[in-house]
DOKE-208806 format. One record per residue (C-alpha): residue number from 0; residue in one letter; x, y, z. Coordinates in steps of 0.5 Angstrom, whole numbers, plus 500, padded with zeros to 3 digits. Example, Ala and Ser with C-alpha at 12.3 -4.5 7.8 and 13.67 -1.06 7.14 Angstrom:
// DOKE-208806
{0 "A" {525 491 516}} {1 "S" {527 498 514}} 
// end
This chain:
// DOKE-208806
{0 "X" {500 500 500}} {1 "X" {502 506 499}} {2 "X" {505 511 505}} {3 "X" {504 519 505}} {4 "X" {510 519 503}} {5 "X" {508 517 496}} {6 "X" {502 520 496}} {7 "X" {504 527 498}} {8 "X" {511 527 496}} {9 "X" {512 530 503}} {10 "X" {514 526 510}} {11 "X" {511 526 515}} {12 "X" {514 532 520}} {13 "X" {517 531 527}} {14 "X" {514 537 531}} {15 "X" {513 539 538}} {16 "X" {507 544 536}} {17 "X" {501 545 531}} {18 "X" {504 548 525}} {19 "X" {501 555 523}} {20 "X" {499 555 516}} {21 "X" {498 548 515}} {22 "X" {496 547 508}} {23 "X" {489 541 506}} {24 "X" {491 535 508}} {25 "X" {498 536 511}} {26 "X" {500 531 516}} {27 "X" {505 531 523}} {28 "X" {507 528 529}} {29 "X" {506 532 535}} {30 "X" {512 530 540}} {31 "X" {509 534 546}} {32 "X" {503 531 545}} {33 "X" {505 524 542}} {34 "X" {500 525 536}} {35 "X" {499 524 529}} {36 "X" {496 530 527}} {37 "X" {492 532 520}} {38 "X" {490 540 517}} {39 "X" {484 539 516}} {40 "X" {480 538 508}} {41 "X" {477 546 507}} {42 "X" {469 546 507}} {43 "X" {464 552 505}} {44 "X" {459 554 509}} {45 "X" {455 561 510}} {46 "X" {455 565 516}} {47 "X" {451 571 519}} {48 "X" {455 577 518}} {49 "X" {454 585 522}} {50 "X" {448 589 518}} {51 "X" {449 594 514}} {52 "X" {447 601 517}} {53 "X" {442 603 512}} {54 "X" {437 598 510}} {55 "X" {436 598 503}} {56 "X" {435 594 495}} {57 "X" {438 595 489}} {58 "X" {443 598 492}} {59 "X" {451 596 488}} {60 "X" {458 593 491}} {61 "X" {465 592 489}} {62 "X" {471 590 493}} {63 "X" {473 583 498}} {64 "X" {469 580 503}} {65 "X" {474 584 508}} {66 "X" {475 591 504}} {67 "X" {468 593 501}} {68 "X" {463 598 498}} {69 "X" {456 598 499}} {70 "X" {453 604 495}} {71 "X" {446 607 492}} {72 "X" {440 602 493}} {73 "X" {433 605 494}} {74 "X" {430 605 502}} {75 "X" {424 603 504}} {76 "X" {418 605 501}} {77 "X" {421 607 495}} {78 "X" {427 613 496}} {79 "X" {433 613 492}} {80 "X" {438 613 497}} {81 "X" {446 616 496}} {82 "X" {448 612 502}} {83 "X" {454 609 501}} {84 "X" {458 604 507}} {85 "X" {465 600 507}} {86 "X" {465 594 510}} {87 "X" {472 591 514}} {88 "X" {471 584 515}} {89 "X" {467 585 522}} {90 "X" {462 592 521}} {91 "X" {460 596 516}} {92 "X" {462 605 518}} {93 "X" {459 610 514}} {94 "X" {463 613 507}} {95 "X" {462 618 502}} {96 "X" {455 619 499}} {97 "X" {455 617 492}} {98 "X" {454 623 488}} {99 "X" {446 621 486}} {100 "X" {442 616 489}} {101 "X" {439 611 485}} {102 "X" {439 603 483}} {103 "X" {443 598 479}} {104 "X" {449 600 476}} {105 "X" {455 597 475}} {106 "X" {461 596 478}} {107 "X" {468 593 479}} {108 "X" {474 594 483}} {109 "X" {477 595 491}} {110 "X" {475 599 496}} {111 "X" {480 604 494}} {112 "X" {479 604 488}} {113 "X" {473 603 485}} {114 "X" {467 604 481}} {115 "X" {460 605 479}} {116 "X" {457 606 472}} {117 "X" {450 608 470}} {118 "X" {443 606 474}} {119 "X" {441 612 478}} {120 "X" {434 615 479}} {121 "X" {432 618 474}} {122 "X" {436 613 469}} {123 "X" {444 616 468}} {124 "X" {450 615 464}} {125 "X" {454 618 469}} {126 "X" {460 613 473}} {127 "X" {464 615 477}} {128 "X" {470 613 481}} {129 "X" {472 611 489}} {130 "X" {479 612 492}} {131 "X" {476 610 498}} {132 "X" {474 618 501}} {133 "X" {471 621 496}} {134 "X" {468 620 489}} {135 "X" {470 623 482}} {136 "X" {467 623 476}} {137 "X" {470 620 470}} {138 "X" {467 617 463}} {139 "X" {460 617 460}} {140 "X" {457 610 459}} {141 "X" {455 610 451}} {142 "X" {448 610 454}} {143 "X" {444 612 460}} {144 "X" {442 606 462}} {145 "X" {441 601 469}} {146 "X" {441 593 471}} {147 "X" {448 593 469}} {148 "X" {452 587 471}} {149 "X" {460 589 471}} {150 "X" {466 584 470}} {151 "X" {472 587 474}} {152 "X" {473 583 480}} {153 "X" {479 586 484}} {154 "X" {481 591 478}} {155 "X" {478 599 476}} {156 "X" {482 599 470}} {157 "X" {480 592 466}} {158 "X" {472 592 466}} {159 "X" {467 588 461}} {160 "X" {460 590 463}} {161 "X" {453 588 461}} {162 "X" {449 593 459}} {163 "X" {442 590 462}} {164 "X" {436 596 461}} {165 "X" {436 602 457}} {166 "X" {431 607 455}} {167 "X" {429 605 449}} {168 "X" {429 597 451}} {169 "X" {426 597 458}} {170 "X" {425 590 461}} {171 "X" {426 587 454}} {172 "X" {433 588 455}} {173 "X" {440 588 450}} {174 "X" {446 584 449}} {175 "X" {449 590 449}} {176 "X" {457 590 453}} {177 "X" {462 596 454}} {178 "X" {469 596 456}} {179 "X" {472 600 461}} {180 "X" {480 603 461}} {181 "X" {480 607 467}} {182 "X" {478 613 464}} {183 "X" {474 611 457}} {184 "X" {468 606 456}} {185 "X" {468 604 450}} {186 "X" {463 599 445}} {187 "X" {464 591 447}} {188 "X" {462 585 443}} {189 "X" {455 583 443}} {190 "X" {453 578 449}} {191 "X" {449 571 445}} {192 "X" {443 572 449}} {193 "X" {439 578 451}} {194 "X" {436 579 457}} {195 "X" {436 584 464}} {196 "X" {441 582 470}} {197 "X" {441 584 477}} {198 "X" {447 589 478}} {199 "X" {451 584 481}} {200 "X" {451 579 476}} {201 "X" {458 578 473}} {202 "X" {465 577 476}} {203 "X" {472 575 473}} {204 "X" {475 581 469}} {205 "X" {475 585 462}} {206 "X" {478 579 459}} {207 "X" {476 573 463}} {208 "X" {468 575 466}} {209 "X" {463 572 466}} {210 "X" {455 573 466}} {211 "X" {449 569 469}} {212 "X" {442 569 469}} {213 "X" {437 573 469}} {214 "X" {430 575 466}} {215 "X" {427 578 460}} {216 "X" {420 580 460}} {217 "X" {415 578 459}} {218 "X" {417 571 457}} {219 "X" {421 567 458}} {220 "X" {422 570 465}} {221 "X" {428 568 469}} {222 "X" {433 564 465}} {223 "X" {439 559 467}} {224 "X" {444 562 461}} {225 "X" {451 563 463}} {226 "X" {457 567 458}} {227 "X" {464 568 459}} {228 "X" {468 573 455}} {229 "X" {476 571 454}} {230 "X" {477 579 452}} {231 "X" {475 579 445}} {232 "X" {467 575 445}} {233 "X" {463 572 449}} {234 "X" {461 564 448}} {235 "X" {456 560 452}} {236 "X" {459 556 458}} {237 "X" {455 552 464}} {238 "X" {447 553 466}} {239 "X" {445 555 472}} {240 "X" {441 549 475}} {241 "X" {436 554 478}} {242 "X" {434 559 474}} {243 "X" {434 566 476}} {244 "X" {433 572 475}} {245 "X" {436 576 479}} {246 "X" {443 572 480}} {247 "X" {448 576 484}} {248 "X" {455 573 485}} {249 "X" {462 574 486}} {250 "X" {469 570 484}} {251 "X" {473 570 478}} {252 "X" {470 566 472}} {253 "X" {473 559 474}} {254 "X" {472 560 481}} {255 "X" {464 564 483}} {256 "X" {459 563 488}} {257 "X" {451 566 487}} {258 "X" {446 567 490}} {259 "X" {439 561 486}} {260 "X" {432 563 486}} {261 "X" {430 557 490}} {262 "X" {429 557 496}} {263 "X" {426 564 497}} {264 "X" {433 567 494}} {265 "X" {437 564 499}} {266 "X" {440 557 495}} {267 "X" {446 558 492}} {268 "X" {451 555 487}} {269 "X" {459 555 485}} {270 "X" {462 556 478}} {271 "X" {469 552 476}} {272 "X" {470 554 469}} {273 "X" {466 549 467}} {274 "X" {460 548 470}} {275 "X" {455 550 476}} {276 "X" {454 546 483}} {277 "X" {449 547 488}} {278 "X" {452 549 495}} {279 "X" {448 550 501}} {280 "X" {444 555 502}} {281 "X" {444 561 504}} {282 "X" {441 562 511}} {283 "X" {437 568 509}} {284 "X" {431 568 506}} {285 "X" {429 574 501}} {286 "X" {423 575 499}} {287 "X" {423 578 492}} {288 "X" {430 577 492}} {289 "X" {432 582 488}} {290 "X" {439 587 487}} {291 "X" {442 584 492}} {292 "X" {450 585 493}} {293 "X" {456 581 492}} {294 "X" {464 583 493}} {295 "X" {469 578 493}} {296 "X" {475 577 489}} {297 "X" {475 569 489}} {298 "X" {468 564 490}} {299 "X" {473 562 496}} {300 "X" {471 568 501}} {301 "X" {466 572 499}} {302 "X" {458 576 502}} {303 "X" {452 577 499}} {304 "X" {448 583 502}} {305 "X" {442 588 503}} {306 "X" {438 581 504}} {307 "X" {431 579 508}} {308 "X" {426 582 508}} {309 "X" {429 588 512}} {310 "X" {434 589 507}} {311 "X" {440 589 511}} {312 "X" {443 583 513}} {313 "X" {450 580 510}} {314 "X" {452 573 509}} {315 "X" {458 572 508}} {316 "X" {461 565 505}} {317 "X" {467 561 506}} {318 "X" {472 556 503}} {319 "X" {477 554 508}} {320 "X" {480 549 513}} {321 "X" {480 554 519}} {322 "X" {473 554 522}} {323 "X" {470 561 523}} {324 "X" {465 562 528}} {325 "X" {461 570 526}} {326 "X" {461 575 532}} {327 "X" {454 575 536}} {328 "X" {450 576 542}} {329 "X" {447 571 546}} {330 "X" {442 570 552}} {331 "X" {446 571 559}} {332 "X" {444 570 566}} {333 "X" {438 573 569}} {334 "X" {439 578 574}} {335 "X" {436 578 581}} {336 "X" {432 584 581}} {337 "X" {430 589 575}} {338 "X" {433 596 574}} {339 "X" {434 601 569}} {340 "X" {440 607 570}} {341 "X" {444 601 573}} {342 "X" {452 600 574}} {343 "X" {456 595 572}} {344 "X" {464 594 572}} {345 "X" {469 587 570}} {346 "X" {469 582 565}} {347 "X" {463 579 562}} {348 "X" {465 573 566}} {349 "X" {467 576 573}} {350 "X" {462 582 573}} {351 "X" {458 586 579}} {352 "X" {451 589 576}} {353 "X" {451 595 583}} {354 "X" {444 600 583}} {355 "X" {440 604 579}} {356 "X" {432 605 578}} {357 "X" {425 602 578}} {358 "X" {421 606 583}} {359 "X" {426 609 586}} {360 "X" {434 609 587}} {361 "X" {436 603 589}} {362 "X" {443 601 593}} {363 "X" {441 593 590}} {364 "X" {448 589 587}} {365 "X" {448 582 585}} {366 "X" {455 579 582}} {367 "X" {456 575 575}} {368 "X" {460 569 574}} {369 "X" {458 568 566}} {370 "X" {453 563 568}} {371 "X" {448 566 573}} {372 "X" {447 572 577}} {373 "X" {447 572 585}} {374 "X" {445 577 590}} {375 "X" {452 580 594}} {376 "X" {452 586 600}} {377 "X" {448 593 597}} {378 "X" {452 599 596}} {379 "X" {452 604 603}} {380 "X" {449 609 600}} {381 "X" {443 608 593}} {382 "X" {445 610 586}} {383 "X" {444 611 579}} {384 "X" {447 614 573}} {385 "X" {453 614 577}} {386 "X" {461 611 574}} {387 "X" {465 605 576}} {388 "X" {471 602 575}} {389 "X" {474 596 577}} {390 "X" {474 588 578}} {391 "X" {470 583 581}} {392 "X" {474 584 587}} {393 "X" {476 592 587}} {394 "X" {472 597 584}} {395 "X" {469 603 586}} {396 "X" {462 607 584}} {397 "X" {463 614 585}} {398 "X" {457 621 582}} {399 "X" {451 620 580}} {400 "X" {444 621 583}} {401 "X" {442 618 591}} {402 "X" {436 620 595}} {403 "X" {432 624 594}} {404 "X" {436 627 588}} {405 "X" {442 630 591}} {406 "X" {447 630 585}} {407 "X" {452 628 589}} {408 "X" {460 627 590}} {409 "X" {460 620 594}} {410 "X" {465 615 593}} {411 "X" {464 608 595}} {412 "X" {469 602 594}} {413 "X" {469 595 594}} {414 "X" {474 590 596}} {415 "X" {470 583 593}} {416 "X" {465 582 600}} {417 "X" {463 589 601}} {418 "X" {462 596 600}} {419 "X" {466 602 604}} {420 "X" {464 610 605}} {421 "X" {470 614 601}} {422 "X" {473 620 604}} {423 "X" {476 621 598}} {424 "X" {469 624 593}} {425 "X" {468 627 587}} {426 "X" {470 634 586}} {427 "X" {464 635 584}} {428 "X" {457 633 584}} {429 "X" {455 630 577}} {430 "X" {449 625 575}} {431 "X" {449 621 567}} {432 "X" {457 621 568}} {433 "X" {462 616 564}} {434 "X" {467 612 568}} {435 "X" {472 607 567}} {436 "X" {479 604 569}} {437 "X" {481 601 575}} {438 "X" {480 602 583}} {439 "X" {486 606 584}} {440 "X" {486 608 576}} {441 "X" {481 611 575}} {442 "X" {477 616 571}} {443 "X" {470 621 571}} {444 "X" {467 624 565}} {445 "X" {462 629 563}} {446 "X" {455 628 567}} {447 "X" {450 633 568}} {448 "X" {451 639 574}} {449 "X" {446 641 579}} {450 "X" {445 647 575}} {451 "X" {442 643 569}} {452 "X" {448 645 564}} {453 "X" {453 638 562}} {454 "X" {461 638 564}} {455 "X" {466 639 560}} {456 "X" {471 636 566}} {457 "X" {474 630 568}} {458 "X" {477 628 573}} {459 "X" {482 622 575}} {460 "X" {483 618 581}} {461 "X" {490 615 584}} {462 "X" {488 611 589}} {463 "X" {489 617 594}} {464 "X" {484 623 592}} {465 "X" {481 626 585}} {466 "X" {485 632 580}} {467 "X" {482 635 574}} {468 "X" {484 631 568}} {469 "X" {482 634 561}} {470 "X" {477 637 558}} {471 "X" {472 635 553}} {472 "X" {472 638 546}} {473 "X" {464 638 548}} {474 "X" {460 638 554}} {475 "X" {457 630 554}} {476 "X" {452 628 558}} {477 "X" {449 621 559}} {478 "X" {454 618 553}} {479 "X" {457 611 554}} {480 "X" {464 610 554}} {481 "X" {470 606 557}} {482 "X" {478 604 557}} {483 "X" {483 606 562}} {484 "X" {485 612 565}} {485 "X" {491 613 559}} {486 "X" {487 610 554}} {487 "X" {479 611 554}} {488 "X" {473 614 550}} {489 "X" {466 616 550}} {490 "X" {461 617 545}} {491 "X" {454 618 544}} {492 "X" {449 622 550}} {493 "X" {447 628 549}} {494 "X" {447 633 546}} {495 "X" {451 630 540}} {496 "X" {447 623 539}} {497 "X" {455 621 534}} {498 "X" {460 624 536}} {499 "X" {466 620 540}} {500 "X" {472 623 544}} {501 "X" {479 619 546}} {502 "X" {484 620 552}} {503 "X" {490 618 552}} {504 "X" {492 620 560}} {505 "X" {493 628 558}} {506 "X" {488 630 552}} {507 "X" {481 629 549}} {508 "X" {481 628 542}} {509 "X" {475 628 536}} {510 "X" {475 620 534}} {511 "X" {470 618 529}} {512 "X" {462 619 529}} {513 "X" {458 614 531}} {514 "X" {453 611 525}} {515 "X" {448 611 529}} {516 "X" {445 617 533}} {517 "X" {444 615 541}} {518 "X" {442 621 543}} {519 "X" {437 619 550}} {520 "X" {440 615 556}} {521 "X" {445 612 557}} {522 "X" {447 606 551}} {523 "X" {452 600 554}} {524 "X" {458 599 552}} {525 "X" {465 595 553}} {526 "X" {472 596 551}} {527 "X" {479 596 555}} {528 "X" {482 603 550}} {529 "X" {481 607 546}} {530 "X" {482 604 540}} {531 "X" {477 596 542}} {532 "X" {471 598 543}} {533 "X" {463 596 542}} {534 "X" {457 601 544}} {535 "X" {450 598 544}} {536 "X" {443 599 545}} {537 "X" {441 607 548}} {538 "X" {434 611 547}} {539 "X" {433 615 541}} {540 "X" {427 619 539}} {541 "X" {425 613 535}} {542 "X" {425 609 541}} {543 "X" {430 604 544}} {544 "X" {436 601 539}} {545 "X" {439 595 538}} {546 "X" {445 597 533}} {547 "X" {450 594 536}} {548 "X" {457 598 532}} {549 "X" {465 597 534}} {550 "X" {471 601 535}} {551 "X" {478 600 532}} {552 "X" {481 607 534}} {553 "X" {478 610 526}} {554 "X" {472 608 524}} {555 "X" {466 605 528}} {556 "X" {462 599 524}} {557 "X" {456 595 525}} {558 "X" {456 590 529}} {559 "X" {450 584 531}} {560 "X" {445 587 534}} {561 "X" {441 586 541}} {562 "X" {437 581 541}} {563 "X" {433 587 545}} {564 "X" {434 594 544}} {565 "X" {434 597 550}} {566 "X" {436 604 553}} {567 "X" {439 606 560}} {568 "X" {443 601 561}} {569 "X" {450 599 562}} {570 "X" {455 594 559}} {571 "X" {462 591 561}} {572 "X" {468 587 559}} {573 "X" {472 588 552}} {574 "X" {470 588 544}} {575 "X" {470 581 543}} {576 "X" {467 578 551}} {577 "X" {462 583 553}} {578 "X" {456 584 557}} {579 "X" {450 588 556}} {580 "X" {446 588 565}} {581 "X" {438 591 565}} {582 "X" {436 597 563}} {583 "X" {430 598 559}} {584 "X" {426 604 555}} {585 "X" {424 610 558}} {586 "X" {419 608 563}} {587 "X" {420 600 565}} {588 "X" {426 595 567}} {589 "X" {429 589 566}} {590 "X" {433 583 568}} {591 "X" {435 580 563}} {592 "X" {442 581 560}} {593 "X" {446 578 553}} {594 "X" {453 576 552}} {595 "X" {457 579 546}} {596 "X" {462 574 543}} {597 "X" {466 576 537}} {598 "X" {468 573 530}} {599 "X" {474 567 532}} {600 "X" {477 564 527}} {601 "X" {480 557 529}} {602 "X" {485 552 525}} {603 "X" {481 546 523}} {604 "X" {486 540 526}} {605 "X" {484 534 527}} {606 "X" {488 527 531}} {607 "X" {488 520 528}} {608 "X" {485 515 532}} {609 "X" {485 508 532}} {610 "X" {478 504 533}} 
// end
């Protein structure tokens, strides 16, 4: 029989680890372990992924699954929109309006260098280019037109796209293509077949693409029709197996995946040069189905969004031997008695949830151990609004509001069984403030004054008395936050719902805006600096929220959301292990609490064993 060796044509390594970057089927001997190890075949699976912040369809995409673009599209009821949002492999952050807001226009490219052609509303001619901050005009299509289907996967300057509707041809479509330089469009070579498209129903490049599905009305409707163009015609390659009309992939002419009409828009199938192969489905059903938007450069990793009936949730696909599991929030332990305007500090898995609201100021705390909550000793003194900071074993509440009203400077400390009065108080009274860091680090911004006017101060804890620290660029009240004293932020509250601050031990800075406004009482929030951190839930005129968006010390982007939008709440722990404790709208509490996990990625490593 033949060995390994043979086989594969390598031996079998003596290691004392798992090797990082194994390839499919790598095989060793792990002497630390004293086992015979394999890197496991890659498999294809889909998974749910941040949403986008403006839900919407129609709308266009171009770029990889870690670096893309969504752009334009149509909100509901019927609302052109100019939104245009770039995704880093984690959430959505908010980029540069497109010029005109409208549908179904053509695409190719990157993130930073990208490009839109046509679509709009009223139907346009018009393209313009992405360099990742702003848009340029360039070029004019032939003609105005929309259902446009680009081939130009990871290229701006090397584009065949296909010309779906026009003016004068409406939903008979054309076989009409035009080609793209990066500065010129000009007249390509007549597609087989007529028809419309999405405007996402084409990938490879301006001399390897590739064309799929589509419709012509009134008959015969969605076809399974498939074209490939070598760079100078196009001749017919492998069928879809479902036809569909509005087929959105993303790959490279041997390599594409697409979402199939059946089921509910959510079946999907792979493309490998030759022929079509079902692969599972989605996960997402999209009633309608239609303009959807794909990015990716390989059929290996790639996403398709603007889907389910609320038009903004991702899916993103996968081929690799690793095993990712997407970020989500999940149901935690049930608190012991129910509050809004509460207080929490630790980690999600070693929290203390101390005091707040229901019909009166509460000095109640219970602990957290990542499975269940237990009731632990009451704070001195009953608080709510106030900051804290510190572990499960050593934290500190300080400010906020005790009975019967009194904005107060109170500070109590906590040695992990019971809480003591602190000689060493707040320098002023405030209520809505943020707190982080340690017990003998700590950190006090912003709140509301006695006066009703809200601070511009900080303040800073060494462990034996509270100095000034430094001043925000604009007064923050009831706005979420955390860090530690040299690296912390806070964002959201009143009365700017988006901007967000960073400190750095000595100076408060602008960092980026917030997508969505959360302007009312307090949102949660969990991060260890400036620079990690997730912000959820909140109040806003329209009522609690549920977005949750991620930090990365530039740009926030969306994240999974609540599975229960509430507002004055409280959060803790990091951006990838958080806890959201209570809360609730305006005029009601809650016990429940929900566990933040973010995105893993882990290697798919198998023993062999004997039976």
């Amino acid at each position: 029989m033949a060995g390994y060796n043979e086989i594969r044509g390598l031996r079998v390594k003596y290691l004392s680890d798992d090797p990082a970057g194994a390839e499919d089927g790598q095989v060793w001997y792990n002497s630390t372990t004293g086992n015979l190890r394999v890197q496991g075949i890659g498999v294809g699976a889909w998974s749910s992924a941040a949403p986008l912040g403006t839900a919407r369809y129609a709308a266009t995409g171009f770029g990889v699954q870690t670096a893309s673009v969504a752009s334009m599209g149509v909100t509901i009821p019927n609302t052109p929109t100019t939104a245009t949002e770039e995704y880093n492999g984690t959430g959505w952050s908010t980029g540069t309006n497109y010029p005109a807001g409208g549908l179904g226009g053509g695409t190719a490219g990157t993130q930073t260098a990208g490009l839109i052609a046509g679509g709009q509303s009223p139907r346009s001619s018009a393209a313009n280019q992405y360099d990742g901050t702003s848009w340029t005009g360039t070029g004019a299509l032939p003609v105005a037109a929309d259902n446009i289907s680009g081939c130009g996967t990871g290229t701006q300057t090397n584009v065949i796209m296909a010309i779906g509707r026009t003016p004068a041809t409406g939903n008979s479509g054309t076989n009409t293509s035009v080609t793209y330089n990066g500065s010129v469009f000009g007249s390509g070579p007549n597609l087989n077949t007529a028809r419309m498209y999405g405007s996402q129903a084409g990938s490879g490049t301006g001399t390897a693409g590739l064309i799929f599905g589509g419709f012509i009305d009134p008959s015969p409707n969605a076809m399974t029709n498939t074209e490939e163009y070598d760079g100078s015609s196009w001749t017919n390659g492998g069928s879809l197996n479902v036809a569909t009309g509005f087929a959105n992939g993303f790959g490279t002419q041997t390599n594409t995946v697409t979402n199939v009409k059946t089921p509910a828009n959510q079946g999907s199938e792979q493309y490998n040069g030759t022929s079509w192969s079902a692969l599972p489905n989605i996960g997402v059903a999209t009633p309608g189905g239609n303009y959807l938007v794909a990015t990716g450069t390989s059929g290996n990793a790639g996403m398709i969004s603007a889907m389910s009936p609320t038009l903004n949730q991702v899916a993103e696909w996968n081929f690799t031997a690793n095993t990712i599991t997407p970020a989500t929030w999940a149901s935690g332990g049930t608190v012991p008695y129910t509050s809004r305007q509460n207080m929490s500090f630790g980690t999600q898995d070693a929290a203390i949830n101390v005091g707040g609201f229901v019909t009166a100021t509460l000095s109640t705390a219970a602990s957290y151990d990542g499975a269940s909550w237990t009731a632990s000793p009451s704070l001195n003194v009953a608080a709510r609004m106030g900051g804290v900071a510190g572990t499960q074993t050593a934290g500190l509440q300080f400010g906020g509001i005790q009975p019967p009203g009194t904005y107060n400077t109170n500070m109590q400390t906590w040695n992990g069984s019971a809480w003591a009065n602190s000689p060493l108080n707040l320098t002023t009274g405030t209520y809505g403030l943020m707190g982080c860091g340690t017990q003998t680090a700590a950190l006090k911004v912003g709140g509301e004054n006695p006066a009703g006017g809200n601070y511009t101060t900080s303040e800073e804890f060494d462990g034996l008395g509270w100095t000034a620290g430094g001043t925000l660029p604009e007064a923050k009240y009831v706005a979420a936050g955390n860090g530690v004293q040299t690296s912390a932020l806070i964002t959201g509250g009143s009365p700017s719902g988006t901007t967000t601050f960073e400190y750095n031990g000595s100076l408060w800075t602008a960092g980026g805006a917030l997508s969505t406004s959360r302007p009312g009482t307090q949102a949660g929030s969990a991060g260890v600096s400036s620079s990690s951190n997730i912000v959820f839930g909140g109040n806003a005129p329209g009522g609690v929220i549920s977005a949750t968006e991620g930090y990365d010390g530039t740009s926030w982007s969306t994240r999974p959301s609540l599975a229960t939008g509430r507002g004055s709440t409280t959060g803790n722990g990091t951006s990838t292990a958080g806890l959201m404790v209570s809360g609730g709208p305006p005029s009601s509490t809650t016990t429940l609490t929900e566990e933040f996990t973010g995105e893993t990625v882990s290697a798919n490593i198998k023993t062999f064993t004997t039976s």
